[in-house]
N, C-alpha and C positions, 0 to 999 in steps of 0.2 A: 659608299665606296668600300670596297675590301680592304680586309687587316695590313695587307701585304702594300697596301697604295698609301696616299696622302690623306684619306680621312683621320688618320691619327698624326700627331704631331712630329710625331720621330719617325715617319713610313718611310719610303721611297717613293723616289720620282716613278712615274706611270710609263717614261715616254724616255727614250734617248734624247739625249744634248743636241744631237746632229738633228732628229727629226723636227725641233724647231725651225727649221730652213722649209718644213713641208706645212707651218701654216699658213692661216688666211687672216686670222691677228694672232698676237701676243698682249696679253695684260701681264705686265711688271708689275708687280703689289707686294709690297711687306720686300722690297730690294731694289737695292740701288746697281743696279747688274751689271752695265758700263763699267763701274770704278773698281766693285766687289767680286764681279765675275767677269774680268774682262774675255780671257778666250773664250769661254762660251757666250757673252754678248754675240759673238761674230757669226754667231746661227740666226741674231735675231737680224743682225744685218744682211745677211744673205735671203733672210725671210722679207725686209722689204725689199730686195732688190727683183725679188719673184711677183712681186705686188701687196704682200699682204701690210697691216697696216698695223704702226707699233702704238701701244698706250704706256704711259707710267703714271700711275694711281700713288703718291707719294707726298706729305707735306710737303719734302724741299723740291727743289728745279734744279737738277745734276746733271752731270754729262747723260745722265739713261734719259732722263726728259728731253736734253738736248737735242738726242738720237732720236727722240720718237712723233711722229703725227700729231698724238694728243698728249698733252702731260694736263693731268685730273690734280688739282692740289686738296688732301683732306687734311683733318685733324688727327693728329697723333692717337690710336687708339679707337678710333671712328667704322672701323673697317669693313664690322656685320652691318654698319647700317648699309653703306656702300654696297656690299654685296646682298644683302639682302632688299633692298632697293632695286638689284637686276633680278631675283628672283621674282618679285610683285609684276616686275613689266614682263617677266617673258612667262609668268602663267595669267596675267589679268590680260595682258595682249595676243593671248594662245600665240606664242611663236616657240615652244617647247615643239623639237623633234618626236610627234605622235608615235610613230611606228617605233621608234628606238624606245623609248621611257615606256611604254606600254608593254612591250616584250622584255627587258632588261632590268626593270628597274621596281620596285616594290610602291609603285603612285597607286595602286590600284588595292593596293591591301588593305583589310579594314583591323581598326586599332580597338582595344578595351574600350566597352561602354564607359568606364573608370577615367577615361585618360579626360585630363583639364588641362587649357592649354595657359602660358601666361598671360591672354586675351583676357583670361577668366579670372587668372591666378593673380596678377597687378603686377606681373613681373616672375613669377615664378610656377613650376610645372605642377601637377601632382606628384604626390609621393614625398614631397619636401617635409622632412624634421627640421624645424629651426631651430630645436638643441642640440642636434647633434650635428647640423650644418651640410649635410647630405640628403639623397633618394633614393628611395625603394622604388624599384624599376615594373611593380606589376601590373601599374594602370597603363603600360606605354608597350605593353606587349602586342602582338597578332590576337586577335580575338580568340581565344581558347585555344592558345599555344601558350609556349614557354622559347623563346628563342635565347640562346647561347652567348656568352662575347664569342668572338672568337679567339681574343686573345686574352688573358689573364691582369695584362700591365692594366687592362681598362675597366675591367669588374669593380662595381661599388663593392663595401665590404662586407663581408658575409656572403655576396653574391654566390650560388652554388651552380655547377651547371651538371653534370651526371644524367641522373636516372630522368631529372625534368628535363633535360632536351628528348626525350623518345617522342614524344608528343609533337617533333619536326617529321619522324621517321614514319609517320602513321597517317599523312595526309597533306597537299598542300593549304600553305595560309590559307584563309579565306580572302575572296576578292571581289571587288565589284569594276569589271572591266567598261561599264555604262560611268563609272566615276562619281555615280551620282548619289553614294550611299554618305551623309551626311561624316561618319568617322572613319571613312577611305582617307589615305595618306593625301592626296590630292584637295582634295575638302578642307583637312584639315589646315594644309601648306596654305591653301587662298586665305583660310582665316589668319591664320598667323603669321602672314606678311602683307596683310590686308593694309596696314598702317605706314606701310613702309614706302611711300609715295614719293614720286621725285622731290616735293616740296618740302616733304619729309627728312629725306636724303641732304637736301641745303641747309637745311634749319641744323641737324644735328653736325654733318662732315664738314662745312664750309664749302664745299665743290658747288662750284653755280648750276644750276638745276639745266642749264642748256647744254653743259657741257658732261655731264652725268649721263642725258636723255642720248647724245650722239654718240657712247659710248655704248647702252643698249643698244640702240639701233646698229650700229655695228655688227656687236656678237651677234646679233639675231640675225642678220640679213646674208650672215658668211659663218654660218654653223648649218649641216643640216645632210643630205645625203651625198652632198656634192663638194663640201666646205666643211673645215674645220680651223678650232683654233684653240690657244692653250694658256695656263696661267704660270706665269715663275713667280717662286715666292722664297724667301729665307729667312732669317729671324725676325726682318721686321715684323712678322706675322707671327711668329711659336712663341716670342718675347711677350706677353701678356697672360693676365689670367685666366683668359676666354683663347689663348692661342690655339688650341686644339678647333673649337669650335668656328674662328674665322676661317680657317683650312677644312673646314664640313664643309660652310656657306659657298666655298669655289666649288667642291665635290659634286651639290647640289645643280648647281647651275652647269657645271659641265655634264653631269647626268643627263640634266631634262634636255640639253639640247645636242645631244650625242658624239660628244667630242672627250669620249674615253676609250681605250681601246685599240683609235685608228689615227691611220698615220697626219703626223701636224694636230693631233689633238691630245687632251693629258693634263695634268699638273705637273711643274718640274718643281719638285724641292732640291733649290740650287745648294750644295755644299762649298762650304766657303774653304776648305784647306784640307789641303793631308790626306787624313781616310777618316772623316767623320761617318760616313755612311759606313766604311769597314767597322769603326768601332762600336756603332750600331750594332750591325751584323753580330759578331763577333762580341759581344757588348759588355763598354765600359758601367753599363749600369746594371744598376741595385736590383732593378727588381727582374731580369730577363734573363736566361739564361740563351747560349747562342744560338743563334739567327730564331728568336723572338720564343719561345720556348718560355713557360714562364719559371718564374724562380718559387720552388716552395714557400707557403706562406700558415703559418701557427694558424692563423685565425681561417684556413680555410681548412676544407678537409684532405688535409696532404698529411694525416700520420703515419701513412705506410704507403708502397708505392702501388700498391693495387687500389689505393682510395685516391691517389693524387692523380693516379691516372684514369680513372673514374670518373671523377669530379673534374679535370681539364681536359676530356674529349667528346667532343658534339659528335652527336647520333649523323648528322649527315654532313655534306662537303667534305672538301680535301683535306682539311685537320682532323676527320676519322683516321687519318695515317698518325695521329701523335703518339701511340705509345711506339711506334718504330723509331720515332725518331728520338726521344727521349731515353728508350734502351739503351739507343747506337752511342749515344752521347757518355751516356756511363760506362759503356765496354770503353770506350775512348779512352777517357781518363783512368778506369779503373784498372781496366783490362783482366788477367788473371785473376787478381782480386776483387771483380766483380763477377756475382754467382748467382742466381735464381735463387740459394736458399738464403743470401742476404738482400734480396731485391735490387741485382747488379749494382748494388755501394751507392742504394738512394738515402741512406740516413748519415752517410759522408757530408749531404750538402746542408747547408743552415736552412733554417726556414727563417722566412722575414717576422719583424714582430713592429713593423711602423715602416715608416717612410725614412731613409737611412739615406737619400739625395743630396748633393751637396749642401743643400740651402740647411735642413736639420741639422746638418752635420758642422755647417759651422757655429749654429747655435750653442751645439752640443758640446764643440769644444770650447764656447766663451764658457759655459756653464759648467766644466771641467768634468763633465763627463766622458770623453774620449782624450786618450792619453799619448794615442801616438798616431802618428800619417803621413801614408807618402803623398809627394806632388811628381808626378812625372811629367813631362812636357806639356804642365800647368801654372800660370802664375797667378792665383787666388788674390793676391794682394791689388794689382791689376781687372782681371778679369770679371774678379765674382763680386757679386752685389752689397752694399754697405760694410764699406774697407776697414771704418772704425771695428766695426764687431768681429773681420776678417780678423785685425790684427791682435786684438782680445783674445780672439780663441787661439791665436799658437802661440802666442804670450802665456797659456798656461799647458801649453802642453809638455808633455814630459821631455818627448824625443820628435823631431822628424827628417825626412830624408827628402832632399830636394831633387830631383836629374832633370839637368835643361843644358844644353849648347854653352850658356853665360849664364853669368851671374844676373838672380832676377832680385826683383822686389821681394819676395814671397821669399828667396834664403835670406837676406840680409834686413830684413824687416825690424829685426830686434838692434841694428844697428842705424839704420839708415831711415826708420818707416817714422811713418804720421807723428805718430805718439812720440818718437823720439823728436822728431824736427819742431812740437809744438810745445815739446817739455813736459806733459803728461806722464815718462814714464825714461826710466834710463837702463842705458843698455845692460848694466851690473846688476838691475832688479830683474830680468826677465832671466828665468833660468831653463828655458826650453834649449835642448842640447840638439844642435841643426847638424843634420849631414850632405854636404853636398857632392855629388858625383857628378863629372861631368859625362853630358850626353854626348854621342856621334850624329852628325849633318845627315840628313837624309840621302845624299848620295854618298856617303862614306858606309852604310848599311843595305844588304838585298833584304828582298820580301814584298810583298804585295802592297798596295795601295787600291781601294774602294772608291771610285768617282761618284757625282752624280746621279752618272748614268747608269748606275748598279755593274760598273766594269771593274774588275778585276785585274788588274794588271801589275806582272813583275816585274821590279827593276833590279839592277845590277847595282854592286857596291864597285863606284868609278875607281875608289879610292881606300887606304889602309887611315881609319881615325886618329888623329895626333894623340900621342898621351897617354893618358890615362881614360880617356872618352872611350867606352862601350855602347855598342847599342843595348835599345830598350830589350830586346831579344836576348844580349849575353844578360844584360842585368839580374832579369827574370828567373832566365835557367838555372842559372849559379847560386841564386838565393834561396831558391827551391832544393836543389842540389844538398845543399849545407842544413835547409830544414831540415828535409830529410834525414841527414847524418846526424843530427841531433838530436831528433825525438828516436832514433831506429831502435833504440832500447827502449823505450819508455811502456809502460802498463795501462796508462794512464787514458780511459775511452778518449776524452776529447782530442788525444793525437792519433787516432787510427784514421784520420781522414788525410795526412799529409802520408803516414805508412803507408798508405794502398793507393795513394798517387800513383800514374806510371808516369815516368822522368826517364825517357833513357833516347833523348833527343840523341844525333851523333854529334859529334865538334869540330871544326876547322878548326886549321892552324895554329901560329903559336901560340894566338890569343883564347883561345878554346871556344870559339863562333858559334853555339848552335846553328846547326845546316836548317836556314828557312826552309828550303823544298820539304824538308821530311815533315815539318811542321804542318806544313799545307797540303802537304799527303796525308795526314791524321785527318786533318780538316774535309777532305774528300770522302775520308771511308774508306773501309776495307772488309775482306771479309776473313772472320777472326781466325778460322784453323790455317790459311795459308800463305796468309798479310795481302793477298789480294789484292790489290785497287778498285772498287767498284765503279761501273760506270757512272750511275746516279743516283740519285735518291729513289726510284724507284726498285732500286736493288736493295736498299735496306729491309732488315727485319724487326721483328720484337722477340726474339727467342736466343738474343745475345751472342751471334751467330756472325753480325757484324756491327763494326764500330764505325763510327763516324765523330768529328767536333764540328759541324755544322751542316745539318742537313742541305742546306738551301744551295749553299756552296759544291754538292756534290756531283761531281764532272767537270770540277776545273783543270784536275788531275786526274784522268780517266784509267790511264796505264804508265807503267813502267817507260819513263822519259817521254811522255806528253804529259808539260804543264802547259795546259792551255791559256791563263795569264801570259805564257810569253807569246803568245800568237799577235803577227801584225801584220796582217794580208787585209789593207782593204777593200773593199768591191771598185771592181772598177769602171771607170764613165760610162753609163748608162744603166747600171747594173741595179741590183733592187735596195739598195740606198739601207739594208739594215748590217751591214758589215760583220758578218757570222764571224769571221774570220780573224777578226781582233778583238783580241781578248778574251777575257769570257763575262758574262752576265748570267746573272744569279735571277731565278733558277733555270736550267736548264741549255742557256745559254742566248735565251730567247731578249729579244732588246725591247718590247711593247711590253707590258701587263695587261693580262684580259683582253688580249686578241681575237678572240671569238667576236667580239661584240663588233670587230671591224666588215662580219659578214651579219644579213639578216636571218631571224629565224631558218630561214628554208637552206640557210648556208651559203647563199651567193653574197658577191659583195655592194655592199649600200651602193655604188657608184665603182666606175670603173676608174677614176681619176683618185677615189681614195680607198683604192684593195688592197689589204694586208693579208687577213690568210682567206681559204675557203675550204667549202666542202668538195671533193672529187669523186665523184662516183662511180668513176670506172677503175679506183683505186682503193675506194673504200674507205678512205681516209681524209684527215686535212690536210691542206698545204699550201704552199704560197711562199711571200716574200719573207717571213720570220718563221720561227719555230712554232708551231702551235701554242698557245698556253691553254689547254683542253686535253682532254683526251683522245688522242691520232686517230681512234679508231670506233667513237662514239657519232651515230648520224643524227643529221640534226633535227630527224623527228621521233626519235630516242625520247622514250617519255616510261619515269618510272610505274611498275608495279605496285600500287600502293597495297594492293591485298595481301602481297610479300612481306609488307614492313621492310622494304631497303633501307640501307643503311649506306655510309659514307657515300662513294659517287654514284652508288646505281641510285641513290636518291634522289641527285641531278637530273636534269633531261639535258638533249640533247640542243636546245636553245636557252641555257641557263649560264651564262658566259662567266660568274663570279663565282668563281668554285670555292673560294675562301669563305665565302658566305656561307650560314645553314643552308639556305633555297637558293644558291647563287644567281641571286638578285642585288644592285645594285642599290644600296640602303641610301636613299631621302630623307628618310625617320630612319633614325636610330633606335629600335628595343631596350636592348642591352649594350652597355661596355663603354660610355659615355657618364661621368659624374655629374656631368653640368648639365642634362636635357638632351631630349631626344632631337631637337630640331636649334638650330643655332638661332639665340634671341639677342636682343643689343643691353646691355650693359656698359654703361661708362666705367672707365679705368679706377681702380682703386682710389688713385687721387684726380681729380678732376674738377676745375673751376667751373659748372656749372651743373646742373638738376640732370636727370636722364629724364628726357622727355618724350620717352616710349612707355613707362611705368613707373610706378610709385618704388620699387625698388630698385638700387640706384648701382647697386654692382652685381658681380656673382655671386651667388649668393656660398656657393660651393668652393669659392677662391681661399687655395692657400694662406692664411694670415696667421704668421707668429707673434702676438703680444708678448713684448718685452724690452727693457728700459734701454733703449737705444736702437730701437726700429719703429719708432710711432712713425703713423701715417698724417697726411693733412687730411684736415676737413673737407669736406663740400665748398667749395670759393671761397677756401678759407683767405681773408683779401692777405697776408704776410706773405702769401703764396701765388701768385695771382695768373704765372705764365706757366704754360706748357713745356715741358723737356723731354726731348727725345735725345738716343746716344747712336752716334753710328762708326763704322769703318770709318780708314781711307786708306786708299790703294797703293799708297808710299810708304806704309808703318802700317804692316801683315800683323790682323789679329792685334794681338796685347801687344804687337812692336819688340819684343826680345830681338828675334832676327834682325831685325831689319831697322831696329833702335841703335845696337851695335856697330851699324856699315855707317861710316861717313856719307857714302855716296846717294844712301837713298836716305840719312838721318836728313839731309839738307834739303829735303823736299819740304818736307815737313817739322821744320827743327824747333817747333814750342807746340806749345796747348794754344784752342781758341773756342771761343765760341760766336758760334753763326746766330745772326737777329737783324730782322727786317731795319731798314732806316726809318720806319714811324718810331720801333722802337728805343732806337736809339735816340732823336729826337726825343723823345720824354723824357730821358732818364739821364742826357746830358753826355753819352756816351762816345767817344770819338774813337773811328777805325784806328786800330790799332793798336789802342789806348788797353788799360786795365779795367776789366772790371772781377765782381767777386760773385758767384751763385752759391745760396745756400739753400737748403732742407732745413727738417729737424734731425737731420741724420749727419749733417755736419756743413762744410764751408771749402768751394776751393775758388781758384785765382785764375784768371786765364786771361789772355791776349780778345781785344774784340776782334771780329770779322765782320761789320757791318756790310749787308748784302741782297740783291736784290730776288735771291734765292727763294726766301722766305720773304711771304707778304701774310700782313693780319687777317687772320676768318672772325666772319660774322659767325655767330653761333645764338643760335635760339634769342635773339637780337641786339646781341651786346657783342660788343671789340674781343675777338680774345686772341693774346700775342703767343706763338711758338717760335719756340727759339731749340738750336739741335747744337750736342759739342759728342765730339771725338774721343772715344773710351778708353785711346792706345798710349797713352802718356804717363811715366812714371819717372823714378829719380833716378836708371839706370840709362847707360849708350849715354850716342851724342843729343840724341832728339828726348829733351825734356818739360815737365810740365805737372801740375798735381793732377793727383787721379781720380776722373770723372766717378769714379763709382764710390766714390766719398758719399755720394747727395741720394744715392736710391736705397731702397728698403728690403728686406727680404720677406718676400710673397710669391706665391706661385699660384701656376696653372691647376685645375684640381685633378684634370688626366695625369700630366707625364711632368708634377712640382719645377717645371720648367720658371727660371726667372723673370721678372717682369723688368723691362731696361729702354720700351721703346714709348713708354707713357706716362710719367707724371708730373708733378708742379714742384715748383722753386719760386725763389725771390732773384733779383739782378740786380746789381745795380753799379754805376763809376764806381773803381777806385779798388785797391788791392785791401786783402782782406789784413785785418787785426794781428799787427806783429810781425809780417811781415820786414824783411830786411829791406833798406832802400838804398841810396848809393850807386855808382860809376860797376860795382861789382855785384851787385844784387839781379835777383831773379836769373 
């Protein structure tokens, strides 16, 4: 799947919100979507009301199962076998979409004589160093190519791409369209899901093999020229080490059986609040710079900007446009003070020297190597994983600065937190000097918010913020501001990157507001002699001629008083169901990704019952019910030049629908840009009570693990450990609960800690609803209310009992709704793509009775 979609763990949804109302099923996997995503559930309900038919693939039984036909119960962690279990049935039962995966899709390519698969490997690929705990990507290449990531966030290290992608521009892959060439993608996929058999699928997920088998038969019987259907997923899926990779294994299966592209078909990556997908965009992390751009990195060859830009642009596809968009990006911020004869203010930005993600970074501050940090409407004490080590590292920090609506866990920690409540530590020994500022309500603030859906939309501030409460916006500005005037003398190289900032936002009123719109007029672009507004990102250059802060974004703000964010015209009854008209969608404005693929090669549409765009030929171009995501005016038997050596899209053809791609084909196999393996393999969780019985190798091998005295892991069925622990939402205490900790009225939905376990369990262990009991790790110990329930029932596993039990992550010592904090008991470990936390799979112990020291008494708990 392309860069831009859900083959990476932080992508975007493929498919608008609404267009789930146009499948034939939904699989719920990795979310609870009812409780977590209620308004958008109401697509899936409108989806069975049209006929199609809902699943939820889920350890527990929640209102989403409730809602749906078939609820599948697995094991916490279990997921590739599950979905790779539907890939064995739908290529060993050929019910893979022939015409589509043959034309679109890279099944037909043939791979290095070199490549070994974990068939061979006992668990792991070729190219594996087990000292340095990564691959070298050359035996997983196209046979005598070199293929590209296409993004940077996913390159093993040292991975180079430059002068070796030419060897894309000089001929396509090689292929064997008969399938029958022993190291063709398709060959290989049969071998390396050959094992993955229903019985297979029981043995490892617990999901009874009948109920597995009619969940195939399903997708397969309502995918295909006429039928589609799609998967939502949210962290219960990116929360693992292998998260990246069970988000390939859907990629996989919606490939082969052609429900990408077209309408009712897709992955949605459900976002759970706010603008997580803006902040993506727009991005709160380390390694990207915005909308997916990668961030300089020491160890790659980024010392100057004509080698950074070298080395991060593929000879063919749509990312041949990256030095334009990387230019625009530094006129942006630099403006005047970016000049071709300093490479427009590219030695302004840092280059990375490691992994600087949250999960390092708190190590980093237990370890007192970082001395200061902000938390902006984040509570780490809460949210982020093993809370003891949270609280360690800003117990040594020097300074920091909290901004949140209320008082969290995370400012008053040095007064209130673990360590102080267990007597490990008192408030007068912690000399970390906290700032808190209060933040403004989201409707007390304008500015855009990012959905799901990749929609863009502006709100209005209903209201002026109590106080002292600014938004995230004045805070930013003003601090910048003050930099500025700080360093404005100074000689000193390292501050000539805040000098040549450009800062010259306008200000409302009496509070001094930076004006969002102008903000998001940067973020559109412009062109730099006459402040311009460009229309889109095809208006950009590389000759610094215009600016832009985010390509992708470009045309939300097209002209002077059209922001398209505030547009809310939707189509009306009967009309073509992609509602151009509200909002806007990044990019282009277009609400599919890789809409080409919704017509066949020749450009007509698979079926007339699911046509999105086409080819017209008395028009010369595409068109239909969305925007194209193609080129308007490429025909679809547009086939390159190779004696030319083309380059970027003439590389393309005109039936190559994944333009993010080097050969805009839809990747099965992975080449490049994947740390973990080119093909998703099953791995048991970090901790896990019993053997992986796919291989002698028992986890990732590639998985994040920080060694160090207070994040040990458990063993292999270490028995102290014995059950399963998964953490989830609940729909009454938003997230980490700050908001909604604070209201009386939704605190009482919810108003203590619990945790959920079948009645076998509790029978064993002498346990009574509602009673106390304590779960510990080796990471520490909390105390919660029981829930005994018939939610959760025991899996058989490879043929022994094994008990899962799930608690609720949103509980701390602040509001009215209290309780200790679940992320006491897990570990920091990450994903080896995108060092994402692992939260939705490991072991504990249970048992009656509150935990040690504990206060008792009429007034306790």
């Amino acid at each position: 799947m392309p860069s831009l979609g859900t083959s990476f763990g932080r992508g975007a949804a493929t498919m608008a919100l609404w267009d789930l109302a146009n499948s034939d099923w939904v699989i719920t996997m990795g979310s609870n979507m009812a409780e977590n995503h209620p308004i958008a559930f109401r697509f899936l309900v409108e989806a069975k009301r049209r006929g199609a038919t809902l699943v939820h693939v889920d350890p527990r039984y929640t209102r989403t199962g409730a809602n749906c036909d078939i609820h599948a119960p697995i094991r916490s962690g279990s997921d590739i076998a599950f979905l790779g279990g539907m890939i064995h049935y739908i290529l060993e039962g050929d019910h893979w979409f022939r015409d589509f995966a043959l034309a679109y899709t890279n099944i037909a390519h043939i791979i290095e004589d070199a490549y070994a698969d974990p068939e061979q490997g006992d668990g792991v690929f070729s190219g594996f160093d087990p000292q340095q705990g990564d691959y070298s990507e050359e035996s997983w290449q196209y046979k005598g190519k070199i293929v590209p990531s296409p993004i940077a966030e996913h390159r093993v290290q040292g991975e180079q791409k430059g002068a070796q992608s030419e060897s894309m521009a000089e001929g396509p892959p090689p292929q064997d369209p008969t399938l029958q060439h022993p190291n063709c993608v398709y060959q290989i996929m049969r071998r390396h899901y050959a094992r993955y058999t229903p019985e297979m699928v029981e043995q490892v997920t617990g999901c009874p093999r009948e109920t597995f088998l009619s969940i195939c038969e399903l997708v397969a019987q309502n995918s295909g020229r006429d039928r589609t259907g799609a998967f939502a997923y949210a962290v219960g899926w990116t929360h693992h080490t292998y998260g990246v990779q069970i988000i390939r294994a859907a990629t996989i299966v919606q490939s082969l059986l052609g429900n990408v592209g077209r309408p009712g078909g897709g992955i949605m990556a459900l976002r759970g609040h706010t603008s997580i997908q803006g902040s993506t965009d727009i991005p709160t992390l380390y390694n990207m710079l915005p909308t997916y751009l990668p961030q300089p990195n020491a160890f790659h060859d980024h010392a100057t900007l004509d080698r950074y830009i070298a080395s991060e642009t593929p000879a063919t596809g749509w990312w041949h446009n990256f030095p334009k968009y990387i230019v625009s990006l530094l006129k942006a911020w630099y403006g005047e003070n970016a000049t071709a004869a300093n490479e427009w203010g590219y030695q302004h930005i840092p280059k990375l020297t490691g992994d600087v993600s949250q999960l390092p970074m708190t190590l980093a501050m237990s370890n007192g190597v970082v001395k200061g940090q902000f938390f902006i409407g984040q509570n780490p004490v809460v949210g982020a994983v093993n809370t003891a080590l949270v609280e360690k590292g800003l117990a040594r920090l020097e300074w920091m600065v909290v901004r949140d609506i209320a008082m969290t866990e995370t400012a008053n920690f040095w007064q209130k937190g673990n360590r102080i409540q267990r007597g490990e530590a008192r408030p007068e020994e912690i000399g970390t000097e906290v700032f808190f500022f209060p933040a403004a309500l989201a409707a007390e603030k304008g500015g855009t918010v990012t959905n799901t859906s990749r929609l863009v939309q502006w709100h209005d501030a209903v209201c002026e913020p109590p106080g002292s409460s600014r938004s995230d916006l004045w805070f930013i500005y003003h601090l910048g501001r003050r930099l500025k005037q700080l360093y404005a003398g100074s000689t000193a190289p390292r501050d000539r990157a805040i000098q040549a900032l450009t800062w010259d936002y306008p200000m409302m009123g009496d509070k001094q507001e930076p004006d969002a719109e102008a903000v998001l007029q940067e973020i559109n672009g412009y062109t730099v002699a006459d402040r311009k507004l460009v229309p889109n990102y095809q208006a950009l250059k590389d000759d610094g001629s215009t600016a832009c802060g985010g390509w992708m974004y470009s045309g939300v703000f097209p002209k002077e008083g059209q922001n398209q964010a505030r547009s809310r015209r939707p189509d009306k009854p009967g009309g073509p169901g992609s509602h151009l008209g509200w909002a806007f969608a990044w990019p282009s404005n277009r609400r599919t990704l890789y809409n080409r693929a919704s017509a066949d090669p020749e450009g007509r549409p698979w079926s007339e019952r699911k046509k999105m765009i086409w080819w017209d030929e008395g028009q010369g171009k595409w068109t239909g019910l969305d925007v194209p995501d193609f080129e308007p005016e490429k025909r679809p038997d547009y086939r390159p030049d190779w004696s030319k050596n083309p380059h970027g899209m003439e590389a393309l053809g005109g039936a190559d629908p994944f333009i993010m791609e080097p050969d805009g084909q839809s990747m099965l196999f992975v080449p490049s840009g994947l740390k973990d393996g080119p093909l998703p393999t099953y791995y048991e969780p970090l901790e896990s009570p019993v053997r992986n019985p796919f291989y002698r190798q028992q986890a990732n091998p590639t998985a994040k693990i920080w060694e160090q005295p207070g994040n040990e892991l458990h063993g292999i069925g270490d028995p102290r450990f014995p059950y399963v622990l998964t953490t989830f939402r609940l729909t009454e205490l938003h997230c980490g609960g700050v908001m909604s900790r604070i209201a009386p009225h939704t605190a009482e939905l919810q108003p203590e800690a619990f945790v959920e376990l079948p009645p076998e369990l509790a029978r064993e262990l002498g346990i009574e609803h509602l009673g106390w009991t304590t779960l510990s790790t080796l990471r520490g110990e909390v105390e919660m209310r029981a829930m005994v329930t018939e939610r959760l029932t025991p899996f058989e596993i490879n043929g022994r009992r094994v008990y899962q039990i799930g608690v609720p992550w949103v509980y701390g010592w602040e509001g009215y709704a209290r309780g200790d904090v679940a992320n006491v008991l897990l570990a920091i470990t990450g994903d080896a793509n995108t060092s994402i936390h692992t939260t939705k799979a490991l072991t504990c112990n249970l048992r009656a009775g509150r935990r040690a020291g504990t206060r008792s008494g009429p007034d306790a708990g």
